[in-house]
N, C-alpha and C positions, 0 to 999 in steps of 0.2 A: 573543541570549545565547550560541549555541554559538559565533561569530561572535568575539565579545569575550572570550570562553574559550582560542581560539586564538590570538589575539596576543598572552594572556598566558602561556603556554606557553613556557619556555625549550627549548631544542633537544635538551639534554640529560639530562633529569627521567625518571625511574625506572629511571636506571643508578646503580649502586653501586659506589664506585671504596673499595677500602683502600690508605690511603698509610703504609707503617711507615718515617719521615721525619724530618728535620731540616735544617734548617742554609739551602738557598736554593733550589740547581736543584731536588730533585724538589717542594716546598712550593710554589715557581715555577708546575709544572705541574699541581698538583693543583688549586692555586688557581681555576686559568684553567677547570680542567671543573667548579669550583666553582659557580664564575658562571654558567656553561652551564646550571646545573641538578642536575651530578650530585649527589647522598647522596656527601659523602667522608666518611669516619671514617678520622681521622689516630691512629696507635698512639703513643702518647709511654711514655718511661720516667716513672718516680713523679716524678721531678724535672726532670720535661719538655723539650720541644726546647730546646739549646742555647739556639739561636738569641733564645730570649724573653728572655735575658743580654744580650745584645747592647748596649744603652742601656734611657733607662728614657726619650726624648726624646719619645713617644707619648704623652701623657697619662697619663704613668707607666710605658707599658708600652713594649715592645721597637718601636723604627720597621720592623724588617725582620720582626719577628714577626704587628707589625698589618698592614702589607704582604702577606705573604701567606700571611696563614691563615686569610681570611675567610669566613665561610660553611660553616666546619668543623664536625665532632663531633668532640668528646676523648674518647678512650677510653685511661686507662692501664692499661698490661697490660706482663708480664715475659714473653719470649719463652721464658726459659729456667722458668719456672712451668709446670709437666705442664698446669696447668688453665686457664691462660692460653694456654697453645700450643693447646689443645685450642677455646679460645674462638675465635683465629685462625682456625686451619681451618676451624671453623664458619659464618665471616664469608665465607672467602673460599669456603667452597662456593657461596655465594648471588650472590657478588661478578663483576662486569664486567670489572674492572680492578685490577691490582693493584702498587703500585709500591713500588719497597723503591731508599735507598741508603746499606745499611749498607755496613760495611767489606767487601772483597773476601774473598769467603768465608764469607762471617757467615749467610748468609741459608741455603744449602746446610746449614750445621752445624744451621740452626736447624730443618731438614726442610723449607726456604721456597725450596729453588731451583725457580726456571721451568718445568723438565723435569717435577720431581716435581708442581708443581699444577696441570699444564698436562694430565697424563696424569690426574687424577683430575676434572681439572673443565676439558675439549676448550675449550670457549668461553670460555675466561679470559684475558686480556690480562694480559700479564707486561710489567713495565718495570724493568729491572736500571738502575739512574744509577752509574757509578764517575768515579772518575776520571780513568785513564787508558786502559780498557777491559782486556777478557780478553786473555792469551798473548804478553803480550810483557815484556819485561826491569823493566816500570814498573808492572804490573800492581800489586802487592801496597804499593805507594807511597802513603804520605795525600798528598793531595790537596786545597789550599782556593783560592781564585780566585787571589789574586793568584801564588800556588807559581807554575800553569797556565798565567797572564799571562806570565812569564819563563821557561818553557817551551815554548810554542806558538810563542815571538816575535813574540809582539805588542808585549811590555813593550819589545825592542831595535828599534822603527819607530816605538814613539810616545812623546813627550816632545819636550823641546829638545833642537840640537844635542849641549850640554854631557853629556848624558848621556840612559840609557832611565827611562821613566817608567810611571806606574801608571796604566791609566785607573779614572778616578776613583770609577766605582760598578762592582759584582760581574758584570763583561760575560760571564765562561768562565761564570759560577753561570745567568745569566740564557740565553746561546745554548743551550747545552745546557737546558736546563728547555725552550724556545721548540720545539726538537727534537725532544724527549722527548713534548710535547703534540702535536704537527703529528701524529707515527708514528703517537701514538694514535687520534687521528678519521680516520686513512686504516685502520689497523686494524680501527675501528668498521664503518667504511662495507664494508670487505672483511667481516666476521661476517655483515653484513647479508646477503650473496651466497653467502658459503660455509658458515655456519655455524660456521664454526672460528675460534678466536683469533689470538693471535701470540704471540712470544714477541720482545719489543724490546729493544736493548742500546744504552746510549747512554753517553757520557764528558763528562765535561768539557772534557778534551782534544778531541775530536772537536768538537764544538763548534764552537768556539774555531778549531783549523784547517781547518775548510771556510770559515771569513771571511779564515781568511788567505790563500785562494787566489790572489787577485790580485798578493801580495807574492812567494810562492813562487816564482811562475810568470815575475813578470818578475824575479827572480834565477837562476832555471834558463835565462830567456833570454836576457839580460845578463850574468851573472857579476857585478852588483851589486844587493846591497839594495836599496829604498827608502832614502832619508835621511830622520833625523829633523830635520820642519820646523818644531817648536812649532806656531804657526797658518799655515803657510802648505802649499801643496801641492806633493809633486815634478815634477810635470810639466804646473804651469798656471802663467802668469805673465802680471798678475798675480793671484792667488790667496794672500789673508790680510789680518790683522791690521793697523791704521794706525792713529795716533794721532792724535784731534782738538784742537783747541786749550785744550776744558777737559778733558783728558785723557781722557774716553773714547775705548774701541777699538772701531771698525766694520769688520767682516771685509767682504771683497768677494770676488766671483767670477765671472771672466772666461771666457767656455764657448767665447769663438768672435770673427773677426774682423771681424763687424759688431756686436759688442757691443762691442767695442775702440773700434772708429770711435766708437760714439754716446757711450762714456764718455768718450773723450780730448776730443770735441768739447760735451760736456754740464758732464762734473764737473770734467773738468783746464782747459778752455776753451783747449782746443790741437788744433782740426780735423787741420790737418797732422802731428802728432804720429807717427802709424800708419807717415808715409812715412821717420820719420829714421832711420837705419843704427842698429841695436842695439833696434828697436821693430816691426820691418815684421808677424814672423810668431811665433805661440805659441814655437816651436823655438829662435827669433832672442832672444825677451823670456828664456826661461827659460834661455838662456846668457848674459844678458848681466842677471841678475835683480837682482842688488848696486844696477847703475845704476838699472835701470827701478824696483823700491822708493823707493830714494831719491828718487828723481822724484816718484813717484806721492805717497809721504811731505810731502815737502814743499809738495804742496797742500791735502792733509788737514789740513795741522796748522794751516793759516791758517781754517779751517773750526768752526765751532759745531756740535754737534747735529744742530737745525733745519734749520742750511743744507747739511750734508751730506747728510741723507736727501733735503730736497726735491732738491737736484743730482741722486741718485742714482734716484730714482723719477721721477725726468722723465727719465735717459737708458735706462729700460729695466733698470740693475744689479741682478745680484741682490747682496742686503747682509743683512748683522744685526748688531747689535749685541753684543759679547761683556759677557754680562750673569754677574751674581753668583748665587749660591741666592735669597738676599735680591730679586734684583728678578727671579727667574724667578715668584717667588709671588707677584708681581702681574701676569704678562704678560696681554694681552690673548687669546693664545690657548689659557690654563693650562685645562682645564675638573676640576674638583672633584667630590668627592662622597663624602657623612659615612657611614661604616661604623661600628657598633656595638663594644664593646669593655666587657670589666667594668668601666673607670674611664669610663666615659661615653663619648659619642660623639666620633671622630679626624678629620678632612677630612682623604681623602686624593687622590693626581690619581685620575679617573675613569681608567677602562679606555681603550685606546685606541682601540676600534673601538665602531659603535654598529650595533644590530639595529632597522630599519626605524624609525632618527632617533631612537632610545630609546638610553642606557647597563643595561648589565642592573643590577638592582637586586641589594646585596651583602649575602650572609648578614653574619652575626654575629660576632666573634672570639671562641674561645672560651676557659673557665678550662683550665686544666690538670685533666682528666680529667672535666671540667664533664658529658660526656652515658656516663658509664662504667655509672654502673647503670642506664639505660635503655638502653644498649648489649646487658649481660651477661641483664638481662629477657629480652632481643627475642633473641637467640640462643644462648643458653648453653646447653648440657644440662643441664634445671635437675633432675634428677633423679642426676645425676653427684657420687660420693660428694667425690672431689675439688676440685669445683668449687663445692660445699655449704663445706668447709671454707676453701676461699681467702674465698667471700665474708665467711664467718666472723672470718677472722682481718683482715680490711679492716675493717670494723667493730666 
């Protein structure tokens, strides 16, 4: 029994995280210690996180909202309510963790800077989320992904030639959240040794440019960007996109020149191919890449489906096929899993990682302020004349 007690044990159970939150990155991360196990109670205003606007594409409810705020408590509370600010404190005396990413400044005005709950309660984990981080000229800037996307320059190296483009789902919201969570469980794991918290700062921005280190770096050592290649790669050839004869796109990617050899002599059924002048070496393909596309094009296109993969799974390629939303929800290796919601149960993709061949199992989503009076019970100073009339006037 104690046995089977353990492996149902999440990792992170009887830590208490407050998240005063909206919108994606810090919701992001609160989520993930959600699953873990932690107790989060998310602070919403009466007309709660944005974000639950969003769509209604969820079985009514927000897709970025059932996404990720599962396994929450709602607790609405006004920061700026004497008895409610008072209710905070309260929470975060008890509290593990604590993540706020209001506007810059906002949390300081509200008596919730770092400094200030870090000196009253030493083992508290502070996680400030902005956008563009403290002291510098951008500091005081809103900040939403795509802004950060065209900022960071990511949005100017990705898209087609013709112009910069957007990647397609919330990547600044997400790296940063991804960040934001990592700091944390290294934080955890330092409390364990030292006793003392941290106090972590993380941006959007930040994010966002440590992915772009690869880009920076060969422009600081080139004096040229990256080019935007739609689907193909700057410096592999060939690498991308080719059209089959009923029009499906099958990406390829060439790593090396014994993968060369086996495709030219597999898929293009051209062994000799590797030795002709403008094909010998990676350096040679990708200056000479107009031709070799064309080339490589023009055998794809005589190809079905079926007989491209088979061609391509017998020379070794790596391939995929450039699929839709529509037929990513039936991929063979989409794995799912239904999370709870007031309008009924959402299939959403499972987690990405699995604990001992398990997905952890996903709290609830909650209403807007769904666990507030079981919250204000379990902590309030119920004997506080203040905090006697707010409940008053809530009901």
């Amino acid at each position: 029994m104690a046995e089977a007690r353990t492996a149902l044990r999440k990792p992170l159970e009887g830590l208490l995280v407050v998240a005063l939150e909206q919108a994606v990155a810090a919701p992001y991360c609160s989520s993930r210690l959600a699953d873990a196990g932690a107790r989060v109670i998310k602070i919403e205003r009466p007309e709660g996180d944005f974000a639950r606007g969003y769509d209604t594409a969820a079985g009514g409810m927000s897709s970025y909202f059932v996404w990720l705020n599962r396994g929450k408590e709602s607790l609405v509370a006004d920061i700026k309510n004497k008895a409610d600010a008072e209710l905070l404190h309260d929470l975060l005396a008890r509290a593990d963790v604590f993540i706020q990413n209001l506007a810059p400044g906002a949390a300081e005005r509200a008596g919730l800077g770092s400094a200030a709950l870090r000196e009253k309660n030493p083992r508290l984990i502070t996680v400030d989320i902005s956008g563009y981080g403290p002291g510098n000229s951008y500091t005081d800037m809103k900040a939403y992904d795509l802004l950060v996307q065209a900022e960071s320059g990511l949005a100017g190296i990705t898209g087609h030639p013709a112009g910069p483009g957007r990647v397609g789902v919330s990547v600044c919201d997400i790296a940063c959240g991804m960040a934001a969570h990592a700091a944390i469980l290294e934080a955890l794991i330092a409390r364990s040794i030292t006793g003392e918290g941290s106090t972590i700062e993380t941006s959007l921005f930040a994010g966002m440019v440590d992915w772009m280190n690869v880009p920076l770096l060969y422009f600081e050592g080139t004096g040229a960007a990256p080019e935007r290649m739609g689907l193909a790669h700057p410096s592999i050839c060939p690498y991308g996109a080719f059209a089959l004869k009923d029009g499906i796109l099958v990406l390829i990617s060439i790593q090396n020149e014994r993968e060369w050899a086996n495709f030219c002599r597999v898929v293009m059924g051209e062994p000799d191919l590797p030795k002709k002048p403008g094909y010998e070496s990676n350096n040679i393909r990708v200056a000479n890449r107009a031709e070799v596309d064309a080339h490589v094009g023009s055998v794809f296109a005589t190809l079905s489906h079926e007989e491209a993969e088979a061609r391509l799974r017998e020379a070794g390629t790596a391939y995929g096929f450039v699929n839709t939303v529509a037929e990513l929800a039936h991929h063979p290796a989409l794995r799912r899993i239904a999370v709870e919601t007031p309008n009924g149960a959402v299939s959403i993709v499972a987690p990405p990682t699995t604990r001992d061949g398990a997905a952890p199992a996903l709290g609830a989503v909650p209403r807007i302020g769904e666990h507030s009076d079981k919250i204000r019970r379990e902590f309030q100073r119920a004997n506080h004349p203040a905090a006697r009339a707010a409940q008053e006037e809530r009901t």
